[in-house]
Each structure stands twice: as structure tokens, then as C-alpha cells.
N, C-alpha and C positions, 0 to 999 in steps of 0.2 A: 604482573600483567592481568589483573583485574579488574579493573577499575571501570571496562563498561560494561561489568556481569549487573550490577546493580540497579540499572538505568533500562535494563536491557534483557531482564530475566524472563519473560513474559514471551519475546519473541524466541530465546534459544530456548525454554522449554515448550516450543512449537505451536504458539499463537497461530502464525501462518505454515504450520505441518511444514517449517525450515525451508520455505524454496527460496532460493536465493543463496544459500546460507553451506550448502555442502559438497557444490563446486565450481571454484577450489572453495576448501575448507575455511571458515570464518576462524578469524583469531579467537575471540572470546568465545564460541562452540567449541572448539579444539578442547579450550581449557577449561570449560564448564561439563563435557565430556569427560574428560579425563578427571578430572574431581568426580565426578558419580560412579565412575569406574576403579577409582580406587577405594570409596566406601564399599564396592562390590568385595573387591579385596582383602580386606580387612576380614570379609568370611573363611578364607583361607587361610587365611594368615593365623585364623584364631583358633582353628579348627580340631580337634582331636580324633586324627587317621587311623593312628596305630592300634591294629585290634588286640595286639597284646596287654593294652595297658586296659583298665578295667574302667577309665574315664573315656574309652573310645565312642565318637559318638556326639562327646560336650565339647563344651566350647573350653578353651583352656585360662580362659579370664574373664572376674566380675565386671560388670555393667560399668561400672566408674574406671575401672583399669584397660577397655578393653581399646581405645583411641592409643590409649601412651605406651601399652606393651608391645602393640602391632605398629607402631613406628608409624602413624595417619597425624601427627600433631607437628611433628617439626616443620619448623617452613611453611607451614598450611593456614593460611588466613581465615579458612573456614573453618567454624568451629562449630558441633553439636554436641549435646547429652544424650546418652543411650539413654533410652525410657524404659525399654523393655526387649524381653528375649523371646524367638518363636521357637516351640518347638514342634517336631512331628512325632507320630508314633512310626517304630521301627518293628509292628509286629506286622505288618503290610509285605508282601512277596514283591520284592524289587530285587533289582541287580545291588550288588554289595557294593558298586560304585556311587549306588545311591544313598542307601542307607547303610552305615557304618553298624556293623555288632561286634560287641567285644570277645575275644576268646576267653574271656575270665571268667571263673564260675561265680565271682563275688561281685559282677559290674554293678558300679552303682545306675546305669544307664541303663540297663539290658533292651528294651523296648522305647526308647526313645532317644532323637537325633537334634540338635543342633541346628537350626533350620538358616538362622540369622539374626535379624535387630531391628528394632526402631529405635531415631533417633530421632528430637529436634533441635532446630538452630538455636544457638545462644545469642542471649542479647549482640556480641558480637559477631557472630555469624549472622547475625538479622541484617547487620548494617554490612556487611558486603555479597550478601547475596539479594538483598535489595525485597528481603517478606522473609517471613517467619516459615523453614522450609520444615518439613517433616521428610523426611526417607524410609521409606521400607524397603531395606535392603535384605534380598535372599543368598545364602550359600548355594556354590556352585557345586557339581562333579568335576573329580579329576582326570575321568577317563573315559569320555565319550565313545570312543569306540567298540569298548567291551557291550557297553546295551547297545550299539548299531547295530553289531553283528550279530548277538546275543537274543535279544527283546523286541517282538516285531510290534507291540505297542498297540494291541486291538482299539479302536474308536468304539465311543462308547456314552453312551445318551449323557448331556450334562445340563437336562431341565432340571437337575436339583438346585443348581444354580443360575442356570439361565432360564426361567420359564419361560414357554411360550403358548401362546393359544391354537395355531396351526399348526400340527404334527407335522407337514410338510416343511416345517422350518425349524426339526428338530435340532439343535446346535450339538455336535458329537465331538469328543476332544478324548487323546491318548490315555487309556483305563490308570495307567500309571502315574502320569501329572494329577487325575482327578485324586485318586487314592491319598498321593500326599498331602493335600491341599483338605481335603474334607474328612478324612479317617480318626477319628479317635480311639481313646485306650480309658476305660475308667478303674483300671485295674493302677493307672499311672498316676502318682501323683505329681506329674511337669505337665500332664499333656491329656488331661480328663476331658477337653474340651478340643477344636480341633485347630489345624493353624488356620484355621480361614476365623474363625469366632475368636482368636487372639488377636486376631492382625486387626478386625473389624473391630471388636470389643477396646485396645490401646488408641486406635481413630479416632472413634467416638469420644471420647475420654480428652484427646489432645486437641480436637477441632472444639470440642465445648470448652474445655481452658483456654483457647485463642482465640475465640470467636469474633473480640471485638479490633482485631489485627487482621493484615492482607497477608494471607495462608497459601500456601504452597504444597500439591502432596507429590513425591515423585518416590518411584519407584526404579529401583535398581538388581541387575543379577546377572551372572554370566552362566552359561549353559542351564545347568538345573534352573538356578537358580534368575535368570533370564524367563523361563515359562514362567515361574511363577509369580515373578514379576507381574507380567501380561495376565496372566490368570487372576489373582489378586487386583489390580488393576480394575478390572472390566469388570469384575465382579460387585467391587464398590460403585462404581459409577451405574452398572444396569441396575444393581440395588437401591441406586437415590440415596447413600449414604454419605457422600461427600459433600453435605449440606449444610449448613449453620444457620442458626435463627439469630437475626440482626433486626432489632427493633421491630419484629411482629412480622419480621420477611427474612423467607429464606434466601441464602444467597451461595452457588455454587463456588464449591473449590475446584481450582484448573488439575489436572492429574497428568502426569509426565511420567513415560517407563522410558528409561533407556535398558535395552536388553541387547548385550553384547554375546558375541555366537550363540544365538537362541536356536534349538532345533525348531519342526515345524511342533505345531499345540493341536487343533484340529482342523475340522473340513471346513468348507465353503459355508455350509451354515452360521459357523463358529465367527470364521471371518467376517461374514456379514454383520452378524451382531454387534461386534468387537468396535469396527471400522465404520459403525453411525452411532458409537456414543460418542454423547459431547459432556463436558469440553475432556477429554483421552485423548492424548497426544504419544504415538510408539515410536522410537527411533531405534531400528536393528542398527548394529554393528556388524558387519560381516565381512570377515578376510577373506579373501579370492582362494587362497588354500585350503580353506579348513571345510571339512567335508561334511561337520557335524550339521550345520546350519541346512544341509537338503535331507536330513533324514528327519521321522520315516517318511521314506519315500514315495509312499502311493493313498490316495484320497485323503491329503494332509494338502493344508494350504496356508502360505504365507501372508503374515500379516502386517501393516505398519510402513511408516517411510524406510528408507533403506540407507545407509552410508554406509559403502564400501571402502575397505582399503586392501593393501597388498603389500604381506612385508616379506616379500619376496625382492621387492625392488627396494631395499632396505641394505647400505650398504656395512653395517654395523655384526649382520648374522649370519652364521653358516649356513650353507646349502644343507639341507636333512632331507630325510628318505623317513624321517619317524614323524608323523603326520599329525600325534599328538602336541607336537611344538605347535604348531600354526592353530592351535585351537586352546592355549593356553593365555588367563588374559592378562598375562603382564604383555607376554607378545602383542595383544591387542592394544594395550595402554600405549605401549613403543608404535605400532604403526600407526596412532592415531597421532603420535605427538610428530609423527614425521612425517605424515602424508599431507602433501598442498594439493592436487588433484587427481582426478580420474587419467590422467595421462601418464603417471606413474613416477612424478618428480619426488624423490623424497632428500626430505631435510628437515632434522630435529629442530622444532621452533620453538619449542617452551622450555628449554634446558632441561628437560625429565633426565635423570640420571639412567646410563645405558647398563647399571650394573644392577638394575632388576630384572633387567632381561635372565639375569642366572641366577633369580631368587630357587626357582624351584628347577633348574632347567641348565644342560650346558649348551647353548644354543649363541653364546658370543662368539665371537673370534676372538683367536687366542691372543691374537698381540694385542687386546684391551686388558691385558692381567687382570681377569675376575674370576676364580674359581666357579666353577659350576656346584648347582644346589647347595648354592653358604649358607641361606638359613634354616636353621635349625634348631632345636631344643638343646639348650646344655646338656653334654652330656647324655644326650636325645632321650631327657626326662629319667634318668637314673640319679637316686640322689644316696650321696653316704649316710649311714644310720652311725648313732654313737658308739655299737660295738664293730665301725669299721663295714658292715657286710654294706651292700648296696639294693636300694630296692626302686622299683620301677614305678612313679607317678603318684609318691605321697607327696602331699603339697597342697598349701592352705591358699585363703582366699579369702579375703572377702565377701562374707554372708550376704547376699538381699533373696527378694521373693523368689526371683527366678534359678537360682546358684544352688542347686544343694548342696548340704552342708558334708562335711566329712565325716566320719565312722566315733568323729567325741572321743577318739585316743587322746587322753590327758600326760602320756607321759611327756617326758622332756624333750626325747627325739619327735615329736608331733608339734610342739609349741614352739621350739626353733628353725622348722621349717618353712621356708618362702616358696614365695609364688614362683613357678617355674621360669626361668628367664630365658631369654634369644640368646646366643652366642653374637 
């Protein structure tokens, strides 16, 4: 059920800011949706949580590996090349749900996180998504409500990024998003530079190798990684960086965030700015339970068109009282593939399989025989060494620029080990 993503790309990455188009919910939106939200996915999926391991922190596969280990290839008509890796510095004072440190004295990570990817379309990807798409797609958090309650998220000037000439229209945005986004380490060799001068610096780079093709930039992320989406975003386009020179004329590239449970970013100034560039097109996702999307709560202002759903009226999952379910986004992915409108009919229209709902989560009912949180790390990353003992997260990989390499153990037990796999 692609076939009018093509023809049609222009209007669901919100030419006309989707009116028409989200109630009820457009077929081909649903599932051009649901595709940007699953490369959101793929951040989690790739992710390394565990602070015991001393890869905590990185991503758990190379660039070339990272579509086919996270299970984003099967079935999927779209097709991209990761191009590159973002990372952040992790020596910034954030909640540990933001930035991941390892309890290992030997991390190869200590001070740097995992941010997420760019990707762009492949010749095949080109031809059913109908332009040559690029993705900057951001890693989410898992745990939104520890910084609710936790991090009250001081606002906090961001003319480094947004200049303006009237102080009266200071544009102020949560001390915490700015710190990720602009913070460097040159102590670091992943992240001497910041994710904003990664993300901008890979842009440039892939809008001048496409220049003479119809280009596409969209932005993806859930929770975290939803602000930074919109932060990145707006940044490029107030910057006049989303530009190509085309026979002696520039000519704009269209920018599209889908930001699914995004918290609020900043104030009304911020807003302001955000919400008259052109051509920025924002579509929140936002489930009627998930509490994350109103915090913080006071001189924070919403941004972007709005598609609501509610999978509450979802007859597929249990009633829960743990409030991080409804803020989880495969939950999101499920109510997006089964919401028709605002009146709260729900019925799965894209056949999305009901059994990722308990990727990370026991939030099915039980007479769908799925275990709850099946995937996992073999093993959950313990691998046998050759005298028998078992050790925690040795495992090769495929070297490029952005992958650091392993510790150069030549012995045997180091040369026969593999890339960690899924169960």
C-alpha cells in the first residue's frame, strides 16, 4: 500500500501543513507516518542501555549493518544507506535517561553517546518514495518521566542559534535540549565537534552530491529525540542551509519533522521563529495518554500541526496504570496504524504486526501469545570465551569513520567473535 507515496510526497510531507489529510486519517499519511517512525525506531533498537557493558552509550552496529540487524529491511519497500553517525558529548549534566555512562572503568565511550543517523535513499528508495529522501533521524529516551519529575529544564537564551536583532524576541528553549545539540568534547575523538556541526556538516556534503535531483530533508525522533528533530530542523532552515546551487540559482529544499511524543522545546519566541520558516513543515504525534508531550509545563510552548491519537481505544492492549506504556513508540506506531479518526474508531489498517507492541513492553493481551520484552541481546550480550568463562560485550564489527574500533586483541578468542545478534 504504496503506490500513492510517490505521486504524492510533497503533499504528506505537508505542502498544505496536512489539512485535509488527518481527519480521518489519510491512507497513504498513516503509512508514510509509520515509515518515519519506524527509522525513529531503529535508534532504539540499535542502542546500548546497559551501563554495565563498557560499550554503553554506542550504538550496537556499523553503518552498513545497522537496517538488517534492527530488523527495518524485511517487507520494507524503502530502502536507505546510513551515511553517517551523530554523536553527542556525554560530559554535559543531564538525567541518566538522557545520557547513557558506563559503570566500566575501561569504557571505550566514557563521555560520548549515540545520538542516531543519517541516511539517504537508494536508487530504489528514490523510486517509491518519489525524490531522493535524506533522514536525520534522532535516538529517543526511555524514560520520560524520571526528568518530568526530576529536571525542571530552565529556559535559556538560544541566539547562538537563533540570532536575532530585537532582544525583545529573544527565542529561549530548555538549557538541556540546547546543551545536547551544541555541546562539544575535544578531549573526544567521536564528538570534537558538536551534533549540530555533524548533522549540518553530513547535509551539506549530501545536498551538494544530489544537487542536480528533486531532494527531500525530513527529520525524525521520538521523545529526545522528537526535540531534536524540531531543534535541528529549524536550525537548518533559519540558517539558509537547506540550499543547492542549480545552474547559477539557489533553489530550496522542502524540510519535514515528524516528532512523535515530543515534549514542549521553548517559549513563545521560540515558537514564533520555528512556525514562519519556510518551506518547515512539523507534524507532532501525540497520544491522548502520554503525559510526556505537556511537560515542562510553564513558559514552554507548543509547536507544529498536531495529529492526535488514542490507544486507549485500542482493542489489542491492556488497561495499565504504568503511564510509561503510552509513551512508548512502538505503542505510537500501533495507534497510528489503527487510528481512522478523532472519534475514536480504531482498526488496524496497514497489517503492522501486533507483536511489536511487546518489543520492549508487556502491554498485549495475553490471548495474542506474545511474550512481553522478547527482544533482546543474545544472551543479553554475554559471549563464551575459548577457556569456557563468559564475558560481557566483546564483539567485532565492522570498522568505518564513525565505529571505533576494538582494543586490537589478536588472540583467537577476539577473531572468532561476531557481531552481537537479536534472539
Amino acid at each position: 500500500m504504496v503506490e500513492g507515496i510517490p505521486k504524492r510526497w510533497k503533499v504528506l510531507s505537508g505542502q498544505n501543513k496536512w489539512q485535509g489529510l488527518l481527519d480521518p486519517l489519510d491512507p497513504d499519511l498513516r503509512r508514510y507516518i509509520i515509515h518515519y517512525g519506524e527509522m525513529s525506531q531503529v535508534g532504539y533498537d540499535a542502542f546500548n542501555w546497559d551501563r554495565k557493558s563498557r560499550y554503553a552509550g554506542d550504538c550496537y552496529y556499523s553503518k552498513n549493518q545497522l537496517f538488517a540487524r534492527t530488523g527495518f529491511l524485511k517487507a520494507n519497500p524503502f530502502r536507505y544507506n546510513v551515511t553517517k553517525y551523530i554523536y553527542a558529548t556525554a560530559s554535559i549534566k543531564l538525567p541518566i535517561c538522557f545520557i547513557v555512562k558506563s559503570l566500566s572503568k575501561d569504557a571505550s565511550r566514557v563521555q560520548t553517546n549515540w545520538m542516531g543517523y543519517i541516511a539517504v535513499a537508494t536508487d530504489q528508495g528514490k523510486a517509491m518514495l518519489g525524490r531522493r529522501d535524506i533522514v536525520v533521524a534522532w535516538r529517543g529516551t526511555l524514560q520520560p518521566y524520571e526528568w518530568a519529575n526530576d529536571f525542571d529544564f530552565p529556559l535559556e537564551s538560544a541566539i547562538s542559534v537563533f540570532p536575532v536583532t530585537d532582544p525583545k524576541d529573544n527565542p529561549r528553549i530548555g538549557s538541556g535540549w540546547l546543551d545536547i545539540y551544541t555541546a562539544s568534547d575535544s578531549r573526544s575523538p567521536y564528538d570534537t565537534t558538536s551534533a549540530q556541526e555533524q548533522v549540518q556538516g553530513e547535509l551539506k556534503r549530501l545536498l551538494e552530491l544530489y544537487k542536480n535531483e528533486e531532494i527531500s530533508i525530513t527529520f525524525t525522533g521520538h521523545s529526545l529525540g522528537a526535540v531534536m528533530s524540531v531543534l535541528s530542523a529549524a536550525d537548518l532552515v533559519y540558517g539558509k542551509k537547506n540550499k543547492v546551487n542549480i545552474s547559477l540559482q539557489k533553489k530550496q529544499v522542502p524540510i519535514t519533522v515528524f516528532a512523535f511524543g515530543s515534549p514542549r522545546i521553548g517559549d513563545h519566541n521560540f515558537k514564533n521563529i520555528v512556525e514562519s520558516l519556510q518551506p518547515l513543515n512539523i507534524l507532532r504525534i501525540v497520544n491522548v495518554p502520554d503525559v510526556a508531550p505537556h511537560y515542562p509545563l510553564l513558559l514552554y510552548a507548543e509547536i507544529g500541526e498536531v495529529l492526535e491519537i488514542n490507544t486507549l481505544n485500542s482493542t489489542y492492549l491492556k488497561r495499565s496504570l504504568n503511564f510509561r506504556n503510552y509513551h512508548n513508540l512502538e505503542i505510537y506506531l500501533h495507534g497510528i496504524a489503527g487510528m481512522k479518526d478523532t472519534a475514536g474508531v480504531f482498526k488496524l489498517e496497514t497489517g503492522r504486526d501486533i507483536s511489536l507492541v511487546n518489543k520492549g513492553l508487556d502491554a498485549l493481551k495475553d490471548e495474542y501469545l506474545v511474550p512481553s520484552t522478547w527482544r533482546c541481546l543474545a544472551n543479553k550480550g554475554m559471549l563464551q570465551m575459548d577457556d569456557g568463562t563468559w564475558k560481557l560485550d566483546v564483539h567485532r564489527r565492522d570498522h568505518d569513520e564513525d565505529v571505533a574500533a576494538d582494543d586490537g586483541d589478536d588472540s583467537s578468542t577476539s577473531n572468532q567473535l561476531q557481531e552481537l545478534n537479536t534472539v
